[in-house]
N, C-alpha and C positions, 0 to 999 in steps of 0.2 A: 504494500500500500504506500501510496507519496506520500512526502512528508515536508513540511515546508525546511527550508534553509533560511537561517537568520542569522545576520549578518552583525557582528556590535565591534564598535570602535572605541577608542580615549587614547589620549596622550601617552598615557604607558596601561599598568599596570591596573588603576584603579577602579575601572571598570566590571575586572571581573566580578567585583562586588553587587553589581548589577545582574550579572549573569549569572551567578550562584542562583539569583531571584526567578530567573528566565527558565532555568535546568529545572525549579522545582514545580512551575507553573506548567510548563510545557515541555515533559518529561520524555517524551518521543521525537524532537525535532531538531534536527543537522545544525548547528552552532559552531560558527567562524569567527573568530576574534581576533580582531589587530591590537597593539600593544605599539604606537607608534612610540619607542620611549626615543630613540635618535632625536624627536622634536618636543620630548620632555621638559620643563612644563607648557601646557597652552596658556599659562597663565600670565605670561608675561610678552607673549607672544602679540602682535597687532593683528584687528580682525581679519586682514587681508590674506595674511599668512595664514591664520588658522582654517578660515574659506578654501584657499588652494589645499592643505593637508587635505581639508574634511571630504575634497571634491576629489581626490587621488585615492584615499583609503575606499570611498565609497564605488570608484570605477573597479577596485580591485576585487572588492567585494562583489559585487555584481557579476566581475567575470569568473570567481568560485561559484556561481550560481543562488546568492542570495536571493530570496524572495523580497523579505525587510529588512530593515536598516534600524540599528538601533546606534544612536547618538550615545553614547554613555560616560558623556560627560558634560558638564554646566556652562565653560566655557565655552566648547566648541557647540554646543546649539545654541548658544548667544548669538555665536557668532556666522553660525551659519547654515543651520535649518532651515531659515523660509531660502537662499539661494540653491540647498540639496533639491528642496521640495519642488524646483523650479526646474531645477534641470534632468530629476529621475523620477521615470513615472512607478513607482512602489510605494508604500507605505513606510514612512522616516519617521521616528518614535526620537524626540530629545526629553532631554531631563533640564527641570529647573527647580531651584531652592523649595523644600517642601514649607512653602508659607501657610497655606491652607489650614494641611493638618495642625500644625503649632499654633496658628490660631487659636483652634477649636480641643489646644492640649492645656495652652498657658492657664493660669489659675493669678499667675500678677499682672498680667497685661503687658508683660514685656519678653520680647524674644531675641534672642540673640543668633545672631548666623555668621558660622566660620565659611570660609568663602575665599577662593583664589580673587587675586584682584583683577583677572580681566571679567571674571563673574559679578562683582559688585561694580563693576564702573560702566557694564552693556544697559544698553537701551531696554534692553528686553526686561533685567532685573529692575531697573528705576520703575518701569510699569507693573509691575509686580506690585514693590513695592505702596506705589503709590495705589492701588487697589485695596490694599488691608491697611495702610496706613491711619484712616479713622476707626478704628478696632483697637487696635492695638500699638504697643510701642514696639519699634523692631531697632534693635543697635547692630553695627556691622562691623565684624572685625576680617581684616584680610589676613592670611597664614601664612607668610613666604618660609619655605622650610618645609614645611609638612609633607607636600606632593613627595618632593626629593627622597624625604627617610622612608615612606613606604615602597618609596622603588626601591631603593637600599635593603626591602625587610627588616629597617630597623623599629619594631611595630613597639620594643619595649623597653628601649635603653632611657639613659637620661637624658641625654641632647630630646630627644622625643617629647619625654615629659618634662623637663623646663621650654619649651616651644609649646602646648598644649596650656600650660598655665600661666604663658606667659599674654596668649591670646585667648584664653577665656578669663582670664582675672577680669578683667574692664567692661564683661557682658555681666558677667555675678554681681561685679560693683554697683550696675547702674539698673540691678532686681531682675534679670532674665531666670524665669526660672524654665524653659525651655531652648534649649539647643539645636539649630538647624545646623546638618552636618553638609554644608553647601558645596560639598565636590566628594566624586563618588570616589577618592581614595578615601576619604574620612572614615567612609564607616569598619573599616579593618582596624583605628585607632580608638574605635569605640571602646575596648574594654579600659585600655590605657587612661581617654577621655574619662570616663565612668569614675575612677581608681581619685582622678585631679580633682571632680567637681564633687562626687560625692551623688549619694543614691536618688536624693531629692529632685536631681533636676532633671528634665526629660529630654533624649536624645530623638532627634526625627531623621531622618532619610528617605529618599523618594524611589528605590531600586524595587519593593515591591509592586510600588502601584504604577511604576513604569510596566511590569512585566504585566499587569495585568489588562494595562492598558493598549499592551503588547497583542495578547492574546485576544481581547475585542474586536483590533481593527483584522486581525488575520481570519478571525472567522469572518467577519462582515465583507471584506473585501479580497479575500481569498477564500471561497466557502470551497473549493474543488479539493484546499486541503487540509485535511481531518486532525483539526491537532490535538494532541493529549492523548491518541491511541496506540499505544506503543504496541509494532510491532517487529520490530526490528530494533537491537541495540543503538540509543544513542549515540550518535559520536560529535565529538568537539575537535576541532583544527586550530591552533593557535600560532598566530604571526609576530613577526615583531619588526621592525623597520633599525633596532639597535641589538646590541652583541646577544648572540641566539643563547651561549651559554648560560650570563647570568640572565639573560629572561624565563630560560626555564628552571634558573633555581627558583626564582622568586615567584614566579606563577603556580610553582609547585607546591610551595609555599604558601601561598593566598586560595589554591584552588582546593589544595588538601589532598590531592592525590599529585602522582609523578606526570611530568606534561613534561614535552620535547618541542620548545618553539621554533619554529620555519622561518627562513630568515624572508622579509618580504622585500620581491624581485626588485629589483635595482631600478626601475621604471617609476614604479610607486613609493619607492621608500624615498627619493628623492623628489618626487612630482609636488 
């Protein structure tokens, strides 16, 4: 029986936190992952650049026979989902800061969202923003550092945790008592995170109801194929645009079982 192929992308590593989400929703379906970490982080990256990556990983994808595209990370659908959405006719799934649900988590009225800074300074986020802004109070901190040690695997050293408290201290200070984990390496720092703030404050991420909302548009707009019926073993392909080695220690690492990353073709990895 066919089974769709879904395609998900990020700057490196941190994505597959998204896909853990993806594997458990949609248990039967071919999953493709790029790992561009050569252009790690997007976060500091101009939207230009992040566009051209997003439009090279997504051709490549497409020609492993992707059905959907999942953006799986904040910066790069900032910066360039409605241009993907322009130029491939599939369904592109991005992710943005889970504002909603913290919302409807807070109990002080104030939220806090850790966030790369090309993610807090888009257009896309200011409108966000400015949507819950009479609700609530939302403070922003950007994280330079953080992407980098998760690519490192460094999930629990110190350098980690004074970086982690050094950018939530100033959301606690000013009464967040909820945490938006605003880029999908974050949530792998969650236990770490948890360890700094303490049990009280509530951690959000959006990697489920990405996947969920994964699996809506592929029934609705791919009904020919049948997902969630497993009938043939899963399998996963992972790419990487930087050194094959350490991406499959570290994937190996963050996925929980042993992965061998592919090095991606010289066309794409630089396009």
């Amino acid at each position: 029986m066919t089974t769709c192929a879904i395609g998900v992308f990020d700057s490196g590593v941190g994505g597959l936190s998204v896909l853990h989400h993806i594997r458990r929703i949609l248990p039967g379906e071919r999953l493709i992952y790029i790992a561009d970490s050569a252009h790690v982080p997007y976060g500091d990256k101009s939207p230009h650049y992040i566009e051209q990556r997003s439009a090279a990983l997504t051709r490549f994808l497409i020609s492993q026979g992707a059905d959907a595209i999942v953006i799986a990370c904040n910066t790069a659908t900032a910066a360039a989902a409605a241009g993907l959405r322009q130029q491939f006719d599939l369904p592109i799934i991005g992710m943005e800061p889970a504002v909603k649900p913290a919302v409807a988590a807070t109990k002080s009225g104030v939220i806090g969202v850790l966030a790369t800074t090309g993610t807090l300074e888009s257009a896309r986020f200011a409108a966000l923003l400015e949507r819950y802004a009479g609700e609530v109070g939302i403070v922003t901190q950007g994280c330079p550092g953080l992407v980098e040690q998760v690519e490192l695997g460094e999930l629990h050293g110190a350098k980690t945790r004074d970086l982690i408290a050094r950018y939530t201290g100033p959301l606690l200070a000013r009464g967040a008592d909820t945490l938006i984990l605003g880029c999908t390496h974050y949530p792998f720092l969650a236990p770490l995170i948890r360890e700094v703030v303490g049990e009280d404050i509530m951690l959000v991420d959006t990697g489920a109801a990405v996947a969920r909302h994964l699996k809506s548009r592929l029934l609705t707009e791919l009904p020919d194929h049948p997902t969630c019926r497993v009938e043939t073993r899963p399998t996963e392909l992972f790419f990487t645009s930087g050194d094959t080695t350490q991406a499959s220690r570290i994937m190996s690492l963050l996925w929980g079982e042993d992965i061998s990353a592919q090095p991606l073709p010289h066309a794409f990895a630089n396009g």
